[in-house]
N, CA, C and O atoms as a Tinker XYZ file with bonds, in Angstrom:
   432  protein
     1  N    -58.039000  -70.171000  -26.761000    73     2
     2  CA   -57.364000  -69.038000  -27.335000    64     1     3
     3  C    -56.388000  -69.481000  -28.428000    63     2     4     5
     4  O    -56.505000  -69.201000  -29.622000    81     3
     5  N    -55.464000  -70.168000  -27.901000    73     3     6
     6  CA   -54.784000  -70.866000  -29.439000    64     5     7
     7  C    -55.436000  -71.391000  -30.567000    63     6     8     9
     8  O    -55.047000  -71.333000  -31.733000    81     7
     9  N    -56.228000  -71.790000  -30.228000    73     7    10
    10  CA   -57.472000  -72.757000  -31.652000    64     9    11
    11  C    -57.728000  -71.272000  -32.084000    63    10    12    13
    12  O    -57.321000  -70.972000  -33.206000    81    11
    13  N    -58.276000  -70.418000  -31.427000    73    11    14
    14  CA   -58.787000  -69.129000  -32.421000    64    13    15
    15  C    -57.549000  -68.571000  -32.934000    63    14    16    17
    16  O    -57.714000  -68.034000  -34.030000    81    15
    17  N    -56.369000  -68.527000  -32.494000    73    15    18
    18  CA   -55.358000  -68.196000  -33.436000    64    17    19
    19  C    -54.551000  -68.631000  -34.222000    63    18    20    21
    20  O    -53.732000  -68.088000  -34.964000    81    19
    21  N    -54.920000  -70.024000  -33.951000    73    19    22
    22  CA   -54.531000  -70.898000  -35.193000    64    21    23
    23  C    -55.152000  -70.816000  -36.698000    63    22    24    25
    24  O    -54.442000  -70.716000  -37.699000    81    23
    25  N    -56.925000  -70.888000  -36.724000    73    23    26
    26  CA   -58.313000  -71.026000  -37.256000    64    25    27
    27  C    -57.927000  -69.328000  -37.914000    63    26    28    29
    28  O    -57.765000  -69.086000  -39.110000    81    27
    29  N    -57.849000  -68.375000  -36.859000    73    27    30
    30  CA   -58.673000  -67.060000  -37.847000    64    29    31
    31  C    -57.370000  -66.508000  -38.284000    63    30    32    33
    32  O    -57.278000  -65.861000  -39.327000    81    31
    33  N    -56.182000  -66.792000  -37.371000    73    31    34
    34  CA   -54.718000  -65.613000  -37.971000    64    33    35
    35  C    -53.649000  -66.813000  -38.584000    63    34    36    37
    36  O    -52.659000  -66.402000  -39.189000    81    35
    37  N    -53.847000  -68.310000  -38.429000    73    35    38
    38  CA   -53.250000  -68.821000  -39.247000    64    37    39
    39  C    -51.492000  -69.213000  -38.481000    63    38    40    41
    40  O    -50.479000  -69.538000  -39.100000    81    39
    41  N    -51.649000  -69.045000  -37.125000    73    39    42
    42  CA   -50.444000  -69.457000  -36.845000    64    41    43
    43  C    -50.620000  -70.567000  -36.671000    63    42    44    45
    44  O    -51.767000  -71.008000  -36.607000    81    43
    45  N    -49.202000  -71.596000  -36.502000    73    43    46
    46  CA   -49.271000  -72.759000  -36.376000    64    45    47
    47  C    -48.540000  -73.410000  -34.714000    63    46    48    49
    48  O    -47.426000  -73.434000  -34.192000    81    47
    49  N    -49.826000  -73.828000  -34.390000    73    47    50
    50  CA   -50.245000  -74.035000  -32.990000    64    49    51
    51  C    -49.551000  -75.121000  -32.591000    63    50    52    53
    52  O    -48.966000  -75.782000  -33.450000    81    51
    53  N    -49.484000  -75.533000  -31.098000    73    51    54
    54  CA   -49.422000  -76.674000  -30.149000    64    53    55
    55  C    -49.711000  -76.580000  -28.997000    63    54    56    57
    56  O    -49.381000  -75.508000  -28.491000    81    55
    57  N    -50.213000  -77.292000  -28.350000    73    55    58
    58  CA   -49.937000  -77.404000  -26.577000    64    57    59
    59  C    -49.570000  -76.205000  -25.715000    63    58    60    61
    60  O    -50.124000  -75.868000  -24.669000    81    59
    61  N    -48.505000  -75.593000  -26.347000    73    59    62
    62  CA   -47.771000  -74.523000  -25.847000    64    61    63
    63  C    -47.876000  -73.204000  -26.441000    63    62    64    65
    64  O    -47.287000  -72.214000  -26.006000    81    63
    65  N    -48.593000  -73.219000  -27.384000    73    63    66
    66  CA   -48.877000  -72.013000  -28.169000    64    65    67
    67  C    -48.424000  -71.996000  -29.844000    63    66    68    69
    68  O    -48.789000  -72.715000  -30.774000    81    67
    69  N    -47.406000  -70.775000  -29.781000    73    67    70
    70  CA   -46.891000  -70.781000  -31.550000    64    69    71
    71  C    -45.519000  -70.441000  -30.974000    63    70    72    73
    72  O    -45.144000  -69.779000  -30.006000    81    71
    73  N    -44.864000  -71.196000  -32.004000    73    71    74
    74  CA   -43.071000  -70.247000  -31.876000    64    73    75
    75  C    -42.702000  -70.422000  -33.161000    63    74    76    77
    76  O    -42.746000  -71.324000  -33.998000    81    75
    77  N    -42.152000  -68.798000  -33.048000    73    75    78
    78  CA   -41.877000  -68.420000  -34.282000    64    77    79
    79  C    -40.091000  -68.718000  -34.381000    63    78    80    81
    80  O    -39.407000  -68.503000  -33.380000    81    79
    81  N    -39.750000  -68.987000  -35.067000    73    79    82
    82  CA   -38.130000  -69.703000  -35.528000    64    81    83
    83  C    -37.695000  -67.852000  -36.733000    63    82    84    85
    84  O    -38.230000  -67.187000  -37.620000    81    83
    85  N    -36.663000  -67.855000  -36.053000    73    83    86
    86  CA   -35.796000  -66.988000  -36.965000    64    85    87
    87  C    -34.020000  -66.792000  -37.153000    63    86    88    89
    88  O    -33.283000  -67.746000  -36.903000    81    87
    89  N    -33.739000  -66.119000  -37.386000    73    87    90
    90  CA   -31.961000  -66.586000  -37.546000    64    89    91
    91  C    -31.452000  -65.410000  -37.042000    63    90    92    93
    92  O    -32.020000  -64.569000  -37.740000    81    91
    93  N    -30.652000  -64.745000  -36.176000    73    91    94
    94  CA   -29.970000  -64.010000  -35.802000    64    93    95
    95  C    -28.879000  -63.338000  -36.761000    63    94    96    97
    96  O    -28.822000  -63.501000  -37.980000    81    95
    97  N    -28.163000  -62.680000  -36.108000    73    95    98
    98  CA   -26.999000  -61.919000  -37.434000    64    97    99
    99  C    -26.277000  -62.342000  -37.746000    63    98   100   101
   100  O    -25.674000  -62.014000  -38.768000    81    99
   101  N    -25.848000  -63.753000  -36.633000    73    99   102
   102  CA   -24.663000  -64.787000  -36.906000    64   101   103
   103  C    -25.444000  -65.934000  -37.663000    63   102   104   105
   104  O    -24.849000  -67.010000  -37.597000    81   103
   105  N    -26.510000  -65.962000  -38.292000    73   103   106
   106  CA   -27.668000  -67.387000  -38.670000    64   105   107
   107  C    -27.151000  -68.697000  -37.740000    63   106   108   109
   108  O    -26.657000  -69.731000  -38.190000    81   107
   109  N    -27.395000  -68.379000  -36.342000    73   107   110
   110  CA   -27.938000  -69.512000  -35.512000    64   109   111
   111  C    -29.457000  -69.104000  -35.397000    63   110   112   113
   112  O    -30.037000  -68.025000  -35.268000    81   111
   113  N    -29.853000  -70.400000  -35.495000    73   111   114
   114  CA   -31.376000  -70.776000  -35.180000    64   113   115
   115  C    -31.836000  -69.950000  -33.919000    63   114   116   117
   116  O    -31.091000  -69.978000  -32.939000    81   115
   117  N    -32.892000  -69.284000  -33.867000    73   115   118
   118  CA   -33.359000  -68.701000  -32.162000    64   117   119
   119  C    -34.960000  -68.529000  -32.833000    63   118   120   121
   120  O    -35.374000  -68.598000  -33.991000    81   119
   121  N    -35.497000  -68.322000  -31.778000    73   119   122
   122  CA   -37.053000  -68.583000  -31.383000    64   121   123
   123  C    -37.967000  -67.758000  -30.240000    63   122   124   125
   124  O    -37.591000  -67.545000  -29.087000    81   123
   125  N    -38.929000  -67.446000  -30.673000    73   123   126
   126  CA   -39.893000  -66.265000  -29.980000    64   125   127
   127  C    -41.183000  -67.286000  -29.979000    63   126   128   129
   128  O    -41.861000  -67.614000  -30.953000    81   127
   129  N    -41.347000  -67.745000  -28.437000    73   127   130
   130  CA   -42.901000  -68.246000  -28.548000    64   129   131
   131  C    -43.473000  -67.560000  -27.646000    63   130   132   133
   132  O    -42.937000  -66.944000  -26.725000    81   131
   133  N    -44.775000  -67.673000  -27.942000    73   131   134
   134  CA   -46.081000  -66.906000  -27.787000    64   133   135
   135  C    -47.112000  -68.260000  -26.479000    63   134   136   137
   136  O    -47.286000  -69.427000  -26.831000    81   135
   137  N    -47.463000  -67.892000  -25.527000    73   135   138
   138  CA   -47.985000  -68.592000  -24.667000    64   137   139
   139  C    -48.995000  -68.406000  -24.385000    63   138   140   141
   140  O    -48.817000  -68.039000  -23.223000    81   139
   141  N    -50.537000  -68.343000  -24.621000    73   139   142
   142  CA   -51.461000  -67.826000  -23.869000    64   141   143
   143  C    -51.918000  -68.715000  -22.771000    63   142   144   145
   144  O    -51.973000  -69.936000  -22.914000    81   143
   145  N    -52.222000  -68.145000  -21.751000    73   143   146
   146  CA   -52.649000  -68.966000  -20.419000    64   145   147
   147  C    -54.508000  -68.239000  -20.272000    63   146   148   149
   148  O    -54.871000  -67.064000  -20.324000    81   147
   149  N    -55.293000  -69.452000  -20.090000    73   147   150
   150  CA   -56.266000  -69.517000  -19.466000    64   149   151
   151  C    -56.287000  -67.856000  -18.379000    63   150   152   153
   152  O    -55.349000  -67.461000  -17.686000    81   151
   153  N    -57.272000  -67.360000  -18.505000    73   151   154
   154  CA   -57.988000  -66.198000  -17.566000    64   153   155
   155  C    -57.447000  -66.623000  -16.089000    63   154   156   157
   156  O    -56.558000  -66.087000  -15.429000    81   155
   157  N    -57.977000  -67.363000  -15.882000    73   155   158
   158  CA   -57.961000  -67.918000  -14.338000    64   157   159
   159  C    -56.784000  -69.168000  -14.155000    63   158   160   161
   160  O    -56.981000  -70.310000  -13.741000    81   159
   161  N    -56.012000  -68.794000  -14.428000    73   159   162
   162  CA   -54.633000  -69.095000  -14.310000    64   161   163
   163  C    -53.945000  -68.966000  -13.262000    63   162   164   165
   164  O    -54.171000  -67.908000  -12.677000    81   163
   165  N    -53.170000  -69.642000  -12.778000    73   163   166
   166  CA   -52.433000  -69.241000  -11.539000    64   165   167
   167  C    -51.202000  -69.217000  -11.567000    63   166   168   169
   168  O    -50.496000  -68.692000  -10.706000    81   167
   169  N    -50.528000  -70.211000  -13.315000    73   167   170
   170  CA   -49.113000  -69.932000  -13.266000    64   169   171
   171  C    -48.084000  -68.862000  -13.039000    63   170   172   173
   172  O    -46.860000  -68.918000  -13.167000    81   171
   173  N    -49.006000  -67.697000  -12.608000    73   171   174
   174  CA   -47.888000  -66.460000  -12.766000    64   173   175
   175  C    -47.805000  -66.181000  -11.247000    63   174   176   177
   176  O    -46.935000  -65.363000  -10.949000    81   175
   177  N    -48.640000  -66.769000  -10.067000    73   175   178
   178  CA   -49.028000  -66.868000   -8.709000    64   177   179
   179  C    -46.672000  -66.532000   -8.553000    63   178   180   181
   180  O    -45.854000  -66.959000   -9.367000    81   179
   181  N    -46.442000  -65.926000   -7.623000    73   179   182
   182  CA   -47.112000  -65.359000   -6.555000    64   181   183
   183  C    -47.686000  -63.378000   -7.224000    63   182   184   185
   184  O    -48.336000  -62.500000   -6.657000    81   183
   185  N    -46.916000  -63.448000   -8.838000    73   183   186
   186  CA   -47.164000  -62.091000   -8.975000    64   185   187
   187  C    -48.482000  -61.574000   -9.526000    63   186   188   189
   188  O    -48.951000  -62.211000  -10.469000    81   187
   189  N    -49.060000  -60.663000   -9.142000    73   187   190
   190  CA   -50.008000  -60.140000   -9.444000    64   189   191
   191  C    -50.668000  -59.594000  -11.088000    63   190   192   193
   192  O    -51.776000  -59.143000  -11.382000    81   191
   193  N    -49.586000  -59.841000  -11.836000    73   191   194
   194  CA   -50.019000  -59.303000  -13.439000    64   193   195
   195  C    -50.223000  -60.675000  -14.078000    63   194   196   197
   196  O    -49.898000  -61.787000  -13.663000    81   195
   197  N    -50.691000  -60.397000  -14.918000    73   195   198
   198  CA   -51.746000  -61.311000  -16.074000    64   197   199
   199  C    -50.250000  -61.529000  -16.839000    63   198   200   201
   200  O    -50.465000  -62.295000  -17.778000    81   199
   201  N    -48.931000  -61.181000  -16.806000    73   199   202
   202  CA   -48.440000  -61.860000  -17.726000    64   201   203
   203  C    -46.747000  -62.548000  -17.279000    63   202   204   205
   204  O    -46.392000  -62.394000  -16.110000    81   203
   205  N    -45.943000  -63.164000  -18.106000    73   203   206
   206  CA   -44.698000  -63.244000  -17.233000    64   205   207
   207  C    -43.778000  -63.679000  -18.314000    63   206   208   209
   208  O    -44.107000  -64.365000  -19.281000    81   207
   209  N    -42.521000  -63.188000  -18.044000    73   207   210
   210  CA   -41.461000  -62.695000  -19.288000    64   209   211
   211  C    -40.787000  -64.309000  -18.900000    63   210   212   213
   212  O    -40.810000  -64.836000  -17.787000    81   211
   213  N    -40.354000  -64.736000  -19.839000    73   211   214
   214  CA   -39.470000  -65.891000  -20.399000    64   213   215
   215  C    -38.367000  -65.637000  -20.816000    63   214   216   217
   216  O    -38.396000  -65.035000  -21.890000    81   215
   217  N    -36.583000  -66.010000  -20.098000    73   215   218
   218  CA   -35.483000  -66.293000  -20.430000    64   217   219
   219  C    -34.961000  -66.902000  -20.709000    63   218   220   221
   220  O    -34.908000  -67.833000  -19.905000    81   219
   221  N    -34.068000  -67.102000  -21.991000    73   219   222
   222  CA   -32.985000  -68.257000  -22.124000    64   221   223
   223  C    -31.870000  -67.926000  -21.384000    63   222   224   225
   224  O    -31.214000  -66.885000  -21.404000    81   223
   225  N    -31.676000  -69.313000  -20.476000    73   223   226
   226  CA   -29.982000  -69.094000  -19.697000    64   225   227
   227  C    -29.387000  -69.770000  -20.291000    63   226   228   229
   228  O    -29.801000  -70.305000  -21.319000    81   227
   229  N    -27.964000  -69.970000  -19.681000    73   227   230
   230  CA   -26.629000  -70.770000  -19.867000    64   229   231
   231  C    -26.884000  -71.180000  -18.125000    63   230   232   233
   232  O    -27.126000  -70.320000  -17.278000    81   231
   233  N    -26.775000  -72.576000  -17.849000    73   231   234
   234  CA   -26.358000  -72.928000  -16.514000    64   233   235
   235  C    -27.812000  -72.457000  -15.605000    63   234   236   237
   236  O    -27.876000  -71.556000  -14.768000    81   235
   237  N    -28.378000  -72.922000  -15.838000    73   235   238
   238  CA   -29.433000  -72.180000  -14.826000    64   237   239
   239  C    -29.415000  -72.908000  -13.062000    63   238   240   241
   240  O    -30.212000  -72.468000  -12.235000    81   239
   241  N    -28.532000  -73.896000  -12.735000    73   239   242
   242  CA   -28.483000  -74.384000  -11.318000    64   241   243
   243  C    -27.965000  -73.204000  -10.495000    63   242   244   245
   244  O    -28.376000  -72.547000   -9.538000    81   243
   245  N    -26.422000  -73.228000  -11.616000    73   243   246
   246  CA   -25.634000  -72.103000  -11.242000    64   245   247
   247  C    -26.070000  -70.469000  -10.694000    63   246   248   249
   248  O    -25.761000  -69.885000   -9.655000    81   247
   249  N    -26.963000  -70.003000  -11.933000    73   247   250
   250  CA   -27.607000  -68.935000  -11.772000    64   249   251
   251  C    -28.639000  -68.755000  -10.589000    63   250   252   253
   252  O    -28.668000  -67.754000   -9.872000    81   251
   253  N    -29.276000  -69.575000  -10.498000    73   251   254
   254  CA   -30.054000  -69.775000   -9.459000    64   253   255
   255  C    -29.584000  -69.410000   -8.252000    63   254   256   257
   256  O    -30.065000  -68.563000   -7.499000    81   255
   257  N    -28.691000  -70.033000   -8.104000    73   255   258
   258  CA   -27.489000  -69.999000   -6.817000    64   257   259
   259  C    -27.015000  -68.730000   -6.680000    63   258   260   261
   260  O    -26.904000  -68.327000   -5.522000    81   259
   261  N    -26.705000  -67.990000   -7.575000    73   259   262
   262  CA   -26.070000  -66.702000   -7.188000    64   261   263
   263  C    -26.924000  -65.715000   -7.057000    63   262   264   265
   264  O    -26.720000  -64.932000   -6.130000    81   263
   265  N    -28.182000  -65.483000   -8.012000    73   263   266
   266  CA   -29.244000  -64.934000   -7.622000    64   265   267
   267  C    -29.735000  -65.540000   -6.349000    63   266   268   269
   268  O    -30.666000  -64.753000   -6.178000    81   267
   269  N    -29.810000  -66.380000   -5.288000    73   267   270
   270  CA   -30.090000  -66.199000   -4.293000    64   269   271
   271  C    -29.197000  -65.673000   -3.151000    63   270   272   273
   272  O    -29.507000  -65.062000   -2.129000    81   271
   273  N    -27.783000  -66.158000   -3.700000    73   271   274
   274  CA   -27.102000  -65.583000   -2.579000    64   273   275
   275  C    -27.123000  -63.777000   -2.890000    63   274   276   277
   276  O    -26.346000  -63.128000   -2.189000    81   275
   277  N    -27.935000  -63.043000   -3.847000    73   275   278
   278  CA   -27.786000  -61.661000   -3.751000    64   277   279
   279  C    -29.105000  -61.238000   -3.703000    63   278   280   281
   280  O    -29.621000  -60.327000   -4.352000    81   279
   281  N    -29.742000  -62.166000   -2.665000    73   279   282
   282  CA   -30.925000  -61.528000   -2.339000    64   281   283
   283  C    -32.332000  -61.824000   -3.248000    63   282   284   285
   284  O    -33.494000  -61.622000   -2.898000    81   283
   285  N    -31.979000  -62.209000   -4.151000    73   283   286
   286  CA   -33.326000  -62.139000   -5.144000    64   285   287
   287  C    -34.214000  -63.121000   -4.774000    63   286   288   289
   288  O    -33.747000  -64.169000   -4.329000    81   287
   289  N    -35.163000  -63.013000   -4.853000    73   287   290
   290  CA   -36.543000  -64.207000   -4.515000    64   289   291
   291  C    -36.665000  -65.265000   -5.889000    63   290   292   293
   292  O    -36.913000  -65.206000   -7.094000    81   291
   293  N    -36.420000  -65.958000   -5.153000    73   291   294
   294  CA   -36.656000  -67.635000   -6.221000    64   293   295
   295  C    -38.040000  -67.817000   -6.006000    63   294   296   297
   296  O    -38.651000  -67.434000   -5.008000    81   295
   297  N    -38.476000  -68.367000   -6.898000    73   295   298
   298  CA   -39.671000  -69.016000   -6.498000    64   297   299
   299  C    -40.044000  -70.508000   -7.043000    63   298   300   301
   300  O    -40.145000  -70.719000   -8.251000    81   299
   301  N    -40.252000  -71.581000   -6.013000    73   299   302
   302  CA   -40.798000  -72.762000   -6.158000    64   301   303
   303  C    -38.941000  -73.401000   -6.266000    63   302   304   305
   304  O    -37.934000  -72.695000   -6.201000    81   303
   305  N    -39.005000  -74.876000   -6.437000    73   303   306
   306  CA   -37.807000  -75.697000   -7.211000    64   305   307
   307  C    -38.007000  -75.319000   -8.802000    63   306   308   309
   308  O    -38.962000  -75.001000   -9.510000    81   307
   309  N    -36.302000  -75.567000   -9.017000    73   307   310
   310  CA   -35.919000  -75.661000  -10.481000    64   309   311
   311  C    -36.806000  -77.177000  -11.032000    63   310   312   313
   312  O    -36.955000  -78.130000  -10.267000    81   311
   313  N    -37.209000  -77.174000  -12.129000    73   311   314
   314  CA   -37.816000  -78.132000  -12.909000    64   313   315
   315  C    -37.568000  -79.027000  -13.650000    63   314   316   317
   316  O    -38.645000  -78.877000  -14.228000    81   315
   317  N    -36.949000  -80.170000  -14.390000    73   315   318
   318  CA   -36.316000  -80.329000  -15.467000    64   317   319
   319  C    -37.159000  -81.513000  -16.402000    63   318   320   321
   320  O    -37.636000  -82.609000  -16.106000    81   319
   321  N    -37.086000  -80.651000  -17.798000    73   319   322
   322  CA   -37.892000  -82.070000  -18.685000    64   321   323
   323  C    -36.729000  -82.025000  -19.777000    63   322   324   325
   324  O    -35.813000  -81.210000  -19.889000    81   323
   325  N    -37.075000  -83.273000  -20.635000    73   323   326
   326  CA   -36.900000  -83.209000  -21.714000    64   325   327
   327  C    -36.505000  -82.197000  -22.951000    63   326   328   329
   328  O    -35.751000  -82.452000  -23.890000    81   327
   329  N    -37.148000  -81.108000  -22.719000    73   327   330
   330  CA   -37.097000  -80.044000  -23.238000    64   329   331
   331  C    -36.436000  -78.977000  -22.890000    63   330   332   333
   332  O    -36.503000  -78.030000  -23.675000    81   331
   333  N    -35.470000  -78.786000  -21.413000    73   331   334
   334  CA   -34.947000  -78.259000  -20.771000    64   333   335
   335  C    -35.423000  -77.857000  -18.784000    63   334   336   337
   336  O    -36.310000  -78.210000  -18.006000    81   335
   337  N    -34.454000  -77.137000  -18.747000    73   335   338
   338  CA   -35.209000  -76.925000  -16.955000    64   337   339
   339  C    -35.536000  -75.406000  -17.270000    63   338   340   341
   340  O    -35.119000  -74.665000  -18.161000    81   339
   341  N    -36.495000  -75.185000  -16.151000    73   339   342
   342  CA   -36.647000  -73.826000  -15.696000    64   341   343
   343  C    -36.721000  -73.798000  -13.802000    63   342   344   345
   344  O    -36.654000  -74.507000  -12.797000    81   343
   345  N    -36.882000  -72.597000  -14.227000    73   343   346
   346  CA   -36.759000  -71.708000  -12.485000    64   345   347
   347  C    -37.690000  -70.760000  -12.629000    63   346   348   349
   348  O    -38.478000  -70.736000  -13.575000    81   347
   349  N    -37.655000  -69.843000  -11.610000    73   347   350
   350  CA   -38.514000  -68.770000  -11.636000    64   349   351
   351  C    -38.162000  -67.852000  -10.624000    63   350   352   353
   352  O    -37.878000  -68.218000   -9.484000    81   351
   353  N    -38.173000  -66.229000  -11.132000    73   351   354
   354  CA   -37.671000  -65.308000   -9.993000    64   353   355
   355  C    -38.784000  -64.329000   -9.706000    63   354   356   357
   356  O    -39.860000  -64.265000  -10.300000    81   355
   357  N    -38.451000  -63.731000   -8.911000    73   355   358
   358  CA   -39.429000  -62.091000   -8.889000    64   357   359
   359  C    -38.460000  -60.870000   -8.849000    63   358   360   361
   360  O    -37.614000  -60.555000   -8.012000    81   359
   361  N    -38.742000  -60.440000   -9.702000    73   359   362
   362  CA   -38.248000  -58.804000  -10.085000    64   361   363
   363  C    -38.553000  -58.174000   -9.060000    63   362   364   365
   364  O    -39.514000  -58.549000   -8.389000    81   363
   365  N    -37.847000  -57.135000   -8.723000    73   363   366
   366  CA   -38.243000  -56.094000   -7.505000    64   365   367
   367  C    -39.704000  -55.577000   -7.668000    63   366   368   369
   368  O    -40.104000  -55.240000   -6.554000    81   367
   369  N    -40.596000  -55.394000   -8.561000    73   367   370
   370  CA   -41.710000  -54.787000   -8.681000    64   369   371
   371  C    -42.921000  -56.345000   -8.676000    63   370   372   373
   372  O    -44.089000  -56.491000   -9.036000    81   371
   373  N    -42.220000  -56.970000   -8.268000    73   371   374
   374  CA   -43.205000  -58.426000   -8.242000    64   373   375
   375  C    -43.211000  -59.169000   -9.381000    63   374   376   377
   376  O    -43.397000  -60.382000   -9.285000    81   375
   377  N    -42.984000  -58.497000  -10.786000    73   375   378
   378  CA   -43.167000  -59.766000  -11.842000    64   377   379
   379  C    -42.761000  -61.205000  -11.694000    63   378   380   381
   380  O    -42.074000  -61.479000  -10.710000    81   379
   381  N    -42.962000  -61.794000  -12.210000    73   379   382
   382  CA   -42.467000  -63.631000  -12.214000    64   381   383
   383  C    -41.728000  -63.437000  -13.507000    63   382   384   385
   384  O    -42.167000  -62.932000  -14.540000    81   383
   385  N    -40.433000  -63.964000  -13.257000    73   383   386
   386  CA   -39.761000  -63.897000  -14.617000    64   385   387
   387  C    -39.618000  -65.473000  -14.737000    63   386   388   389
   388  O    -39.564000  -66.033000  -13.642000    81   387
   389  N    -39.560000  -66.150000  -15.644000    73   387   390
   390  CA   -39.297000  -67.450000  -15.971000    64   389   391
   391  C    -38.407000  -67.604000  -16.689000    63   390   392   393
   392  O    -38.418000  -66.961000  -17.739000    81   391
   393  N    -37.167000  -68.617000  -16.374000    73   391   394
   394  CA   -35.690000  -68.609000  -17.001000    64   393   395
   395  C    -36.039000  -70.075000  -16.926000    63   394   396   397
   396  O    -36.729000  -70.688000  -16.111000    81   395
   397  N    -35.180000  -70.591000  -18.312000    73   395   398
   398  CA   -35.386000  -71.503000  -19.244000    64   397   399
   399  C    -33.556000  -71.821000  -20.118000    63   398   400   401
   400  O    -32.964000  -71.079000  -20.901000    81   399
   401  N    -33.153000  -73.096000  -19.598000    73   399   402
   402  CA   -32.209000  -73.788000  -20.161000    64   401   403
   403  C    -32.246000  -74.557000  -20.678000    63   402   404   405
   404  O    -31.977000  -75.615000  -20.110000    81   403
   405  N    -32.503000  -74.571000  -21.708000    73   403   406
   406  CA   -33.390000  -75.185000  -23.317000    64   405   407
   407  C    -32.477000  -76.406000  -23.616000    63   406   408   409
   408  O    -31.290000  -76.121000  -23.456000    81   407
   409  N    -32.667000  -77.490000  -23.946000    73   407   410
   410  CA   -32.318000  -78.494000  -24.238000    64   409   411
   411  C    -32.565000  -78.299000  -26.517000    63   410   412   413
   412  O    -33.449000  -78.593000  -27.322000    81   411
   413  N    -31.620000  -77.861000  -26.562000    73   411   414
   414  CA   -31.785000  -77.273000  -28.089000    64   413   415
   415  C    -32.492000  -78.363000  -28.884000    63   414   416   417
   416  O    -33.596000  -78.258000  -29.418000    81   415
   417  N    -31.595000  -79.550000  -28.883000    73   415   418
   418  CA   -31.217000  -80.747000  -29.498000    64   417   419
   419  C    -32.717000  -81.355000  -29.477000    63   418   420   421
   420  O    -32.816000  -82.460000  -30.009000    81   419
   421  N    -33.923000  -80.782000  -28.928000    73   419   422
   422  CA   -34.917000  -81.641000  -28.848000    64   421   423
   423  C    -35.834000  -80.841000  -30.127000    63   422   424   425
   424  O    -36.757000  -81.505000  -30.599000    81   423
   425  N    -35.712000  -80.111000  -30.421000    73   423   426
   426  CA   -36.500000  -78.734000  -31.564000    64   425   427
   427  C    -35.582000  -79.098000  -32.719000    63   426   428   429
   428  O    -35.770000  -78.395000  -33.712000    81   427
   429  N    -35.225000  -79.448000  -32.763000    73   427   430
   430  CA   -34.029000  -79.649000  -34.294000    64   429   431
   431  C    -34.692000  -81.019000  -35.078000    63   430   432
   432  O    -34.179000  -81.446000  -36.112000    81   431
C-alpha cells in the first residue's frame, strides 16, 4: 500500500508510511503521519475496527499511571525506542488509542 502511494500520488514514503511536516501558529515544527497497516493486521488487537488514532503526550509513564488509577484500560507495557515510547489505551467504545512521547531530537 505505501509503494502504491508513493509510485501513483507521489508521497514520500518509509517503513512507516508518509509524514507530512507543517508549522503551527506559533511556527514550531509538528507533523501528521499517515500509517497503513496490512488487511490482516493485528496491531489494533484487542479493538475491533480497522483503524487506531495516534497521540502526542508530555510524560507518558506519568499519564499512564493516572489513567489507570481512573479506571481506563491500558493495554500491553509502555515501549521505548529511539524515536520515543508509546502506550496504548481503550476508549470506552473499544477503540485502541496509541499515545506517543516523541523523542523530537531524532526527526530534526
Amino acid at each position: 500500500m505505501v509503494s502504491w502511494y508513493n509510485k501513483y500520488l507521489g508521497l514520500k514514503t518509509d517503513d512507516y508510511g508518509s509524514t507530512f511536516w507543517w508549522k503551527d501558529s506559533l511556527g514550531n515544527d509538528c507533523s501528521t503521519q499517515w500509517s497503513p497497516f496490512d488487511a490482516a493486521t493485528t496491531y489494533f488487537e484487542p479493538s475491533q475496527k480497522q483503524f487506531m488514532m495516534n497521540f502526542r503526550v508530555d510524560d507518558l509513564e506519568t499519564l499512564l499511571k493516572k489513567l489507570a488509577t481512573e479506571g481506563v484500560t491500558i493495554v500491553g507495557e509502555m515501549q521505548s525506542y529511539d524515536y520515543g515510547k508509546f502506550g496504548w489505551i481503550l476508549d470506552p467504545e473499544g477503540n485502541k488509542i496509541e499515545l506517543w512521547e516523541p523523542n523530537d531530537s531524532v526527526f530534526q
